[in-house]
N, C-alpha and C positions, 0 to 999 in steps of 0.2 A: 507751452507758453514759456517763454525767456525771461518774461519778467513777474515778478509774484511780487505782494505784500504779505512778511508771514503776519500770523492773526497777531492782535495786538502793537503790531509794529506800522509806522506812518514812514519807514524807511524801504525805497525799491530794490530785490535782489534779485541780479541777472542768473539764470541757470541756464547752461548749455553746454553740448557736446563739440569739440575740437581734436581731429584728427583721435578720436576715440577714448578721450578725454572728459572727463566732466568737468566744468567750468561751470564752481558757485559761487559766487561773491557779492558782498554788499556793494551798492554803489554810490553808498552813503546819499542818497539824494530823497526829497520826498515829492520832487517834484516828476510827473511821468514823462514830461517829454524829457527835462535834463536826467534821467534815467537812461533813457533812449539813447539820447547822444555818451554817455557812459560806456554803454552797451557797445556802439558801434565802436567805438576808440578802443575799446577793451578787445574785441575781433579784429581790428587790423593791426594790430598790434601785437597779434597774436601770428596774424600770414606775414606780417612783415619779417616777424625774428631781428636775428641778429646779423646775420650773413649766409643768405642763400637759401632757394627751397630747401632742399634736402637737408641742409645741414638745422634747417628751422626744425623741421617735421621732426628730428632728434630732441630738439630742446624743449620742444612740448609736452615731454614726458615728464610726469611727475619726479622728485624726488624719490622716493620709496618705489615706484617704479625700474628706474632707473640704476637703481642701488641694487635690485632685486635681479635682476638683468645682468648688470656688471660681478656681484657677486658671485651664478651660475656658471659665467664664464671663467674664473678663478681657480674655481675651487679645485678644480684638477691641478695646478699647482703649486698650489697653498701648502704649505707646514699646519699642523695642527694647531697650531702655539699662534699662526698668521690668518686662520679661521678663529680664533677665540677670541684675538683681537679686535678683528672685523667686528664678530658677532657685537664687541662689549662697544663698540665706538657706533653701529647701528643703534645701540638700546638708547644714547643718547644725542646722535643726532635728526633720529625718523620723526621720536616725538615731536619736535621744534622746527625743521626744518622739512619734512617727510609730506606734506601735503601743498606744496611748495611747486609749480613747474622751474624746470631747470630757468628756463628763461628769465625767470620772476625774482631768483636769488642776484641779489645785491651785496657790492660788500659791507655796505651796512648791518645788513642780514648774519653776516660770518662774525662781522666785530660784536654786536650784539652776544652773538653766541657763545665768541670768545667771554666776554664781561659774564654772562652769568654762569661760565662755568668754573671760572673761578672762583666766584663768590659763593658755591656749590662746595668750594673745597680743593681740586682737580689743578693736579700739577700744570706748569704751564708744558711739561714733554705730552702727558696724555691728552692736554686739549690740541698739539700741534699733531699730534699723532692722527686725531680724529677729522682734523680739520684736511691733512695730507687726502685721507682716503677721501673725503667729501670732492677735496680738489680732481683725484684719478677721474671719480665718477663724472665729473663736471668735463673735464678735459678729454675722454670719449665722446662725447655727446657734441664735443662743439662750443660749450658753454663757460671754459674757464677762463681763456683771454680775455674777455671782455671786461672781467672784473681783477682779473689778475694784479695789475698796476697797483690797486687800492689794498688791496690784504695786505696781510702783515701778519708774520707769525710768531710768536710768543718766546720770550728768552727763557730760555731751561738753564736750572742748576745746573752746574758745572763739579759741583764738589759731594753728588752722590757718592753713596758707595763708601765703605772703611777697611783696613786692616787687620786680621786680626792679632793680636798678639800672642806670644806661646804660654801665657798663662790660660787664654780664653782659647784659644786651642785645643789645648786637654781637655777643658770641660768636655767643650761640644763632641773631641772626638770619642771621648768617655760614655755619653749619653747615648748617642748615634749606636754603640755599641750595645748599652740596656733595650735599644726597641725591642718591638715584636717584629717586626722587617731585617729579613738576616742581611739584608741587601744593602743597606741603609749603610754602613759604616762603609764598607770598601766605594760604593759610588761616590761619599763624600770624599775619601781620602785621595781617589783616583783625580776626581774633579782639582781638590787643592793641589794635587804635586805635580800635575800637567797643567794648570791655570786653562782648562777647558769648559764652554759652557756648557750647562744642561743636557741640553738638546745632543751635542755632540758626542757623550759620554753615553748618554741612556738608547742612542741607535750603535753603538760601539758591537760588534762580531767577531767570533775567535778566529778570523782566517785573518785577522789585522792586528794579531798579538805575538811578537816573536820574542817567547821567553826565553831561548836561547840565547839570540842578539839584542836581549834586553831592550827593545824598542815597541812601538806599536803605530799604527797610521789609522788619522782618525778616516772618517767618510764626510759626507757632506758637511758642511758649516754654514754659518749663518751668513760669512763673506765669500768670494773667489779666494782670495787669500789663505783662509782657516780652510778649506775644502781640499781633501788630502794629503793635509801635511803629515811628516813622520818625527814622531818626539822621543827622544830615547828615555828609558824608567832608570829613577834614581832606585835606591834602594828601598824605602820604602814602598813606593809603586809598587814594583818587584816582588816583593814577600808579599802583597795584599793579593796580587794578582794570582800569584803560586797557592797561597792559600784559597783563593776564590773558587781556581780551577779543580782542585781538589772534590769540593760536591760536586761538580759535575762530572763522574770521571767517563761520561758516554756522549760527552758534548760531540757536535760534529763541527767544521767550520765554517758555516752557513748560520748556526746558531748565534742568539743575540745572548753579548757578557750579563746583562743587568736582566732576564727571562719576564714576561708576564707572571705573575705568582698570587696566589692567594694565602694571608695567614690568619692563624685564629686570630676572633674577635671579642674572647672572653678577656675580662679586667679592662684596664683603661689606658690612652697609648702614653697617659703621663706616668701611668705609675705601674705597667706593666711590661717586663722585662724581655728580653727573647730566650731566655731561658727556658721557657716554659711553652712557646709560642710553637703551634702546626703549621708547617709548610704545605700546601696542597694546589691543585690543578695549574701545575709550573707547565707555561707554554714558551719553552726555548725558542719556538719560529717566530714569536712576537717578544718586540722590546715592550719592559715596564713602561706602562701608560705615564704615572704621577708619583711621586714621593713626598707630596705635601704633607698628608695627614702622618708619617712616621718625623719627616723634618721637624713640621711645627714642634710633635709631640716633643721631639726631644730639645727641640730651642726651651720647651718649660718647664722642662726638667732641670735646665742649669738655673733657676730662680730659687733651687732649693741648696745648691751651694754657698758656704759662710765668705762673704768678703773679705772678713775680717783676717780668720785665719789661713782658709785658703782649701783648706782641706775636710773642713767639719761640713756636715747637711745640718738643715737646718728643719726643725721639728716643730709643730704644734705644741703653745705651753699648755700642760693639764691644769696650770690655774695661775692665773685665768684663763678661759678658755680663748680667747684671743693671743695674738703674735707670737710670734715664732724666737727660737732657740736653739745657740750650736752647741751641743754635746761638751764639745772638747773645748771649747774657749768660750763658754756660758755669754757669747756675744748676743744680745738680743734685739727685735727688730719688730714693729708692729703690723707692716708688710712687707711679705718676700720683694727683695730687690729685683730691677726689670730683666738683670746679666742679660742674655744674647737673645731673646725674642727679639727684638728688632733684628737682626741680621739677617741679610739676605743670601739666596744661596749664590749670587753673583758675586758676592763679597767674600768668595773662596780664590776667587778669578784675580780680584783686586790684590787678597794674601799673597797670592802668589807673584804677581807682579811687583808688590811693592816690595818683596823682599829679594828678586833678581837686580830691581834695580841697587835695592841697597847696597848686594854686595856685587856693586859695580858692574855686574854682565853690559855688555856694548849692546844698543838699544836695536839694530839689528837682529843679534841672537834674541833678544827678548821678543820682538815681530814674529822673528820666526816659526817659533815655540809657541804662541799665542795665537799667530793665522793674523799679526796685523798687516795692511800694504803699506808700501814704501810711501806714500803719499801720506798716510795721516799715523804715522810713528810718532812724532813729536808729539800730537796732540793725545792720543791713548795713552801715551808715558805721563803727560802731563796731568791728565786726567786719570791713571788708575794708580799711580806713584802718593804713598799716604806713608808720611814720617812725623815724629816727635820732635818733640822740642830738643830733645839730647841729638838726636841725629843732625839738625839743623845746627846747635851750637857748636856738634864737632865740625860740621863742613866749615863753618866759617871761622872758626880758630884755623881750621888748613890753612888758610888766606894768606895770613901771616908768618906762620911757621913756614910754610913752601917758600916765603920768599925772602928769608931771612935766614943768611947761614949761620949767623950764633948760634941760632934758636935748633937750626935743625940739625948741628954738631952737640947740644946741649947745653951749650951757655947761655949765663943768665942774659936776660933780653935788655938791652939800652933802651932808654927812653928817645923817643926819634925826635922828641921835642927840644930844646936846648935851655940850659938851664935859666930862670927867670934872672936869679939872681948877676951871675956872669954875664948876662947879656945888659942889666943895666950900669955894671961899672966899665962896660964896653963904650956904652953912649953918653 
């Protein structure tokens, strides 16, 4: 039977199968015949579609169906990084929109979804992100023109992402250093002095490192661009790499720089050191999975660093037994300061950028070395380029000096203005 009253309810709901579909819905009606006529509009409306058998009999597929479907066919070229995304932008669009035929989404439906997820919290880059993939799925199927005109997708911060400075430098490279992950220091360092991301560094292989000609080429990237460029090692590179190589001295060149590894798990990653730490079942033929749990650890370990003086840690008072104190400059504090937990580890990428640009490299060479294309230089310069107030006031004191040859022989500067008083006995 197509139409039921469930118990208690004076309202009619159609139940039926389409093209292998279940189709259940209220028809808000309690009247049986306009139930009926519900019913029938609700089925041609269903063989009607949007444009064309075939292309209809696609859009009668569920959401979560259809997501399910397009998924399978992905994943063979998926990044693992581009599967985790997927997964996390499913968890919140199946719920809400998941029981949904393609046909049936509106863009009403999409801005809705927009509005509550950011009233959920969710930047507007990860709601546009989720909304992207919603659209792929949709635009397979047949079903995204339709509504396309009407979406609209969400403005993203522009001024993610920070610098970091060579004070905050030391920390972190300090800490990175304390893990129990022997790995953890040299992939951070590598990543900072090549402005490489993540991804690119941790599938990194020794047949792509020439420590003789001081260079290395990465492998795939996230763009065409970044996907086998060759960046030559400064000197630190250089020495981290040389030292890197050194444990491994039976490496082959087929093997991955950053290995699969396991280390002890005794003590804790905030407060336990690599000193102490067992290496064990190192799988050269696999790149390290994740570095999260050693990173975080040591982003909170620099909270126990003194602001003040710069160099003190900062200790538990024995009394009271609350807030903290630095040894050497008895600074004290009633919670450890936030220092670099927030920082991300693309915000090595950023380091590095902003301080090519500072010291002037032509934005070119800066593409280059980063895997940007010639088409959007301007706007990654503009977007990963992070200066101080000092740097902005020297640029624009330039302004003047460049164009003022007193100034730029060393003489005192004239006032370009004319003297108030002289110019009234003038008139």
């Amino acid at each position: 039977m197509s139409l039921y009253r469930p118990t208690g309810s004076r309202v009619w709901v159609m139940d039926f199968w389409f093209h292998g579909q279940r189709i259940r819905e209220t028809t808000e009606m309690t009247s049986i015949t306009r139930a009926r006529e519900v019913e029938s509009k609700r089925r041609q409306a269903l063989k009607d579609g949007s444009a064309g058998i075939r292309k209809q009999q696609h859009q009668t597929r569920l959401l979560s169906v259809a997501a399910a479907e397009w998924q399978e066919t992905k994943k063979l070229v998926w990044s693992p990084k581009m599967c985790e995304i997927a997964k996390n932008s499913f968890n919140h669009l199946l719920p809400v929109l998941g029981k949904k035929l393609l046909v049936d989404i509106e863009a009403r439906d999409v801005a809705r979804y927009q509005k509550a997820r950011l009233a959920e919290g969710a930047s507007g880059r990860s709601v546009n992100i989720e909304v992207g993939i919603l659209r792929q799925i949709m635009r397979k199927y047949g079903a995204w023109a339709r509504i396309q005109p009407d979406v609209a997708m969400l403005p993203e911060r522009q001024d993610c992402g920070r610098a970091l400075t060579g004070a905050e430098e030391r920390i972190l490279l300090f800490e990175c250093g304390q893990s129990r992950s022997r790995l953890l220091l040299p992939f951070v360092v590598l990543a900072l002095e090549t402005g490489s991301r993540f991804n690119t560094v941790r599938t990194l292989q020794w047949l792509n490192i020439n420590l003789t000609n001081r260079c290395l080429k990465f492998g795939k990237d996230k763009t065409p661009s970044g996907t086998g460029r060759t960046i030559p090692l400064n000197p630190r590179a250089l020495e981290t790499l040389k030292f890197w190589a050194q444990q491994f001295p039976n490496r082959l060149p087929e093997h991955y720089v950053f290995p699969l590894e396991k280390c002890s798990r005794s003590g804790t990653e905030e407060s336990f050191g690599f000193s102490g730490a067992v290496i064990y079942e190192t799988d050269p033929s696999k790149p390290i999975g994740d570095i999260k749990e050693a990173w975080e650890g040591a982003k909170k370990r620099t909270r126990r660093h003194c602001p003040q003086c710069g160099d003190g840690t900062l200790t538990s008072k024995p009394k009271p037994a609350t807030g903290y104190v630095c040894n050497p400059c008895h600074w004290e504090t009633a919670e450890l300061p936030a220092a670099l937990v927030s920082v991300r580890f693309h915000d090595l990428r950023h380091s590095a950028v902003s301080r090519m640009i500072a010291a002037r490299v032509p934005l070119p060479i800066i593409a280059k070395i980063v895997g940007w294309s010639a088409g959007t230089m301007a706007k990654m310069a503009a977007r990963y380029g992070h200066f101080g107030i000092e740097e902005l006031r020297s640029a624009v004191e330039s302004i003047s000096t460049r164009g003022n040859p007193e100034i730029e022989a060393g003489s005192p500067q004239k006032s370009p203005q004319p003297d108030v008083a002289e110019t009234a006995r003038a008139n």
